[in-house]
C-alpha positions in Angstrom: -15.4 2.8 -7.1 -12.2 2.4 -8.6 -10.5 -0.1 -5.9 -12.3 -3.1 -4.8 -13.0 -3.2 -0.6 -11.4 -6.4 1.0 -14.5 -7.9 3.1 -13.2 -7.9 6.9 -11.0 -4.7 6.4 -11.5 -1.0 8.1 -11.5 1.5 5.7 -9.4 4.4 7.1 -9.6 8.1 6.2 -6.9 10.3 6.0 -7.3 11.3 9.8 -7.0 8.2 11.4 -4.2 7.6 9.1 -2.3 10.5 9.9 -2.9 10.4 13.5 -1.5 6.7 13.4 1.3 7.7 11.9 2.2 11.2 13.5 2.3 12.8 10.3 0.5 15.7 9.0 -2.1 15.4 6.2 -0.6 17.5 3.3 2.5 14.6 4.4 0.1 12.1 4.0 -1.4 13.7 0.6 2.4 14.0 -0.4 3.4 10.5 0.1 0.4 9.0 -1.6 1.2 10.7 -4.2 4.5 9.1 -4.7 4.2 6.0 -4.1 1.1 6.0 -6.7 3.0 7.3 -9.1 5.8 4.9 -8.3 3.0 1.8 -9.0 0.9 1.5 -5.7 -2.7 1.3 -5.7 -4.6 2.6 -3.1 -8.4 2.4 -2.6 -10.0 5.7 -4.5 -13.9 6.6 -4.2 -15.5 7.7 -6.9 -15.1 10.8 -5.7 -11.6 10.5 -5.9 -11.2 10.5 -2.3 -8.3 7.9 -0.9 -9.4 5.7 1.6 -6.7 3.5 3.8 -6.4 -0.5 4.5 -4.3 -1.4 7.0 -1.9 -2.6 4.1 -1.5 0.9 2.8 -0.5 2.1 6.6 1.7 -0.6 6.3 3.5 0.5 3.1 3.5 4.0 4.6 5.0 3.4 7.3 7.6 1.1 5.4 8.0 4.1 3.2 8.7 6.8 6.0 11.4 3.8 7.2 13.6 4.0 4.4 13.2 7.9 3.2 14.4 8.5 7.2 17.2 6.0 7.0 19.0 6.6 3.8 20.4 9.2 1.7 17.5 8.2 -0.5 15.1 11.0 -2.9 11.5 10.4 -2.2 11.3 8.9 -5.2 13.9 6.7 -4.9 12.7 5.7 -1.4 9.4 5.0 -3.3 10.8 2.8 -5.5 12.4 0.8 -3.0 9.4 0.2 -0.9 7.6 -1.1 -4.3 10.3 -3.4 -4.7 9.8 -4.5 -0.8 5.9 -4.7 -1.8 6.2 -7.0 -4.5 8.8 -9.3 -3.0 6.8 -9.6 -0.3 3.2 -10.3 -2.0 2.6 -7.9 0.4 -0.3 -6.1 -1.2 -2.4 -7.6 -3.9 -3.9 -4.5 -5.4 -0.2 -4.1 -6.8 0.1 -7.6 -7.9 -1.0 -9.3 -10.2 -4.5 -10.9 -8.3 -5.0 -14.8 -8.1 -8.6 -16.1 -7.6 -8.9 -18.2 -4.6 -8.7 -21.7 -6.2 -5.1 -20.0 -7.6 -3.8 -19.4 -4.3 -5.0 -22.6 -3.2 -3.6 -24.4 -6.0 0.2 -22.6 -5.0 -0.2 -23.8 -1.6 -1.1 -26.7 -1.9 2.0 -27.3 -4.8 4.2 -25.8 -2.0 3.6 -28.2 0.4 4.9 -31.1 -2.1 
């Protein structure tokens, strides 16, 4: 496996993403594409087979958002939702990881 699975997350397949989203699959193929290619990291078998956290529907949908709303390319639109992602700490698997005592340690410093 080439992504690590998040213990306490569903692991969607492209169905149940597609039918979540009302898009088609070749849409869904299409988009993953993209936004991989612009950075994201989404969870790949080792078959090469995507699967889908809720975080990925998430930057999907975020995705389909701001290609709809703007006079954006695909790519650009792509770009835009990485830079959402990472100012957000949105997804991890895009960001740099922390180990727990890390993330600890930051919240603890922002409470002082």
């Amino acid at each position: 496996m080439t992504g690590d699975i998040n213990e306490g997350q569903i692991l969607m397949g492209p169905s149940d993403v597609c039918t979540l989203l009302g898009i088609k699959e070749s849409t869904l193929r299409k988009y993953a594409l993209i936004l991989q290619d612009a950075g994201y990291k989404f969870h790949v078998n080792d078959k090469g087979q995507r699967g889908y956290f809720e975080r990925d529907v998430i930057v999907l949908k975020r995705f389909m958002e701001i290609k709809q709303s703007s006079d954006m390319t695909l790519e650009q639109a792509a770009e835009a939702v990485m830079a959402w992602v990472q100012q957000s700490n949105m997804a991890v698997s895009v960001i740099e990881k922390k180990t727990e005592s890390d993330r600890y340690n930051d919240d603890m410093q922002a409470l002082f």
